[in-house]
C-alpha positions in Angstrom: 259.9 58.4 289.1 261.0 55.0 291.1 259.2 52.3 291.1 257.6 50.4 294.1 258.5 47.0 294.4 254.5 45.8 294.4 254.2 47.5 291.4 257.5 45.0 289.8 256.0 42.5 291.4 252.5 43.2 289.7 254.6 43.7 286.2 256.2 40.5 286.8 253.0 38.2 287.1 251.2 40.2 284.4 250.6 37.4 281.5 251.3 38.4 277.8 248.5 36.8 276.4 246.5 39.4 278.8 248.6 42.3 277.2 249.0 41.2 273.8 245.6 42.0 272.5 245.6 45.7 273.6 248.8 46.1 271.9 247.4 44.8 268.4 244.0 46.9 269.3 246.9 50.1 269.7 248.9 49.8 266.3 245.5 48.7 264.3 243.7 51.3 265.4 246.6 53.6 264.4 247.1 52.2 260.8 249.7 49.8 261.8 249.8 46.0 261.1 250.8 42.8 263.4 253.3 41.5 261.4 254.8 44.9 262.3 254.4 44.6 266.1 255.7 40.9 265.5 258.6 42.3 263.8 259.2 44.7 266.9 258.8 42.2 269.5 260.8 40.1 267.7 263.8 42.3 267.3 263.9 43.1 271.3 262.9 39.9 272.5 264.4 37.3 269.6 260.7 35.5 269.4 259.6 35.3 266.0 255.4 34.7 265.5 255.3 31.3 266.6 257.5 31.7 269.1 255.0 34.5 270.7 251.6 33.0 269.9 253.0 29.3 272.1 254.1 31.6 274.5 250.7 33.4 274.8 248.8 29.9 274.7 250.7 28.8 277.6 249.8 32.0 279.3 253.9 33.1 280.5 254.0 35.6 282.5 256.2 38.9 281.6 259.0 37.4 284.0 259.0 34.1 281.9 258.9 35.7 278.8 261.7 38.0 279.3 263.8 34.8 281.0 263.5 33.0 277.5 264.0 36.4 275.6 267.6 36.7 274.3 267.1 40.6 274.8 268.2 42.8 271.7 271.9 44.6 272.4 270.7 47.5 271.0 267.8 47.9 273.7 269.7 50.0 275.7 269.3 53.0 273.3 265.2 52.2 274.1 264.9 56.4 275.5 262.2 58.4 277.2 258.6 58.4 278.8 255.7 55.6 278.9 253.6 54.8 281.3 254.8 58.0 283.3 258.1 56.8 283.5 261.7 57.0 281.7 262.7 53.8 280.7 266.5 54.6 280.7 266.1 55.3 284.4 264.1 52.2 285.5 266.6 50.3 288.4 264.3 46.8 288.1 265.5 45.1 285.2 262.2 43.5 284.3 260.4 46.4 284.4 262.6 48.2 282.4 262.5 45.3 279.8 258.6 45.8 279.9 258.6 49.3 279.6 261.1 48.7 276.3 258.4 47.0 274.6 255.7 49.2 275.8 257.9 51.9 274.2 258.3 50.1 270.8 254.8 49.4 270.4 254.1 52.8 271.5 256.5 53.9 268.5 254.5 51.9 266.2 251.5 52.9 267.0 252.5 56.8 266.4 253.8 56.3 263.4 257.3 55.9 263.7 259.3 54.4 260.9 260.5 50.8 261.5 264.3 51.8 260.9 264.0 54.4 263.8 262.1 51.8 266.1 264.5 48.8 265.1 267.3 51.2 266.5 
């Protein structure tokens, strides 16, 4: 499935503070905890807690947060389907980096252990 670029676009101005909630409504509802989702976001993105909570009071959007993110060099083996699409064929890097952590919190939220998510 390819991407269109208004759809980039439209992941590129999305704001993590809007996301972040629904992924801490996702892994609580499923059993999970946020220190866990911090500990995933941290290990692809290199933001520890405070790190993410100033950047969600100042509102970045997914393009600015994945400009400061020192990205994980293990993200690459970050394999198969969200959102309807397979994250190792994504051609926009950005959206490919979104679709990471949409994967990982995904993971979480299923029940996947942290050593398998934390490839």
């Amino acid at each position: 499935m390819k991407t269109t670029e208004a759809h980039n676009k439209k992941i590129a101005e999305m704001k993590l503070s809007s996301v972040f909630p629904h992924y801490i409504t996702k892994v609580e509802k499923k059993g999970r905890s946020i220190e866990e989702l911090y500990q995933v976001i941290e290990w692809l993105t290199g933001f520890d807690q405070n790190d993410i909570e100033k950047l969600i009071e100042e509102k970045v959007t997914f393009e600015t947060f994945f400009d400061r993110a020192t990205l994980n060099p293990n993200a690459h083996l970050i394999k198969g389907v969200i959102c309807g699409y397979r994250v190792e064929e994504l051609e926009n890097p950005l959206t490919q980096k979104v679709r990471y952590l949409d994967k990982l919190v995904d993971e979480l939220a299923k029940g996947k252990k942290m050593e398998k998510i934390l490839r």
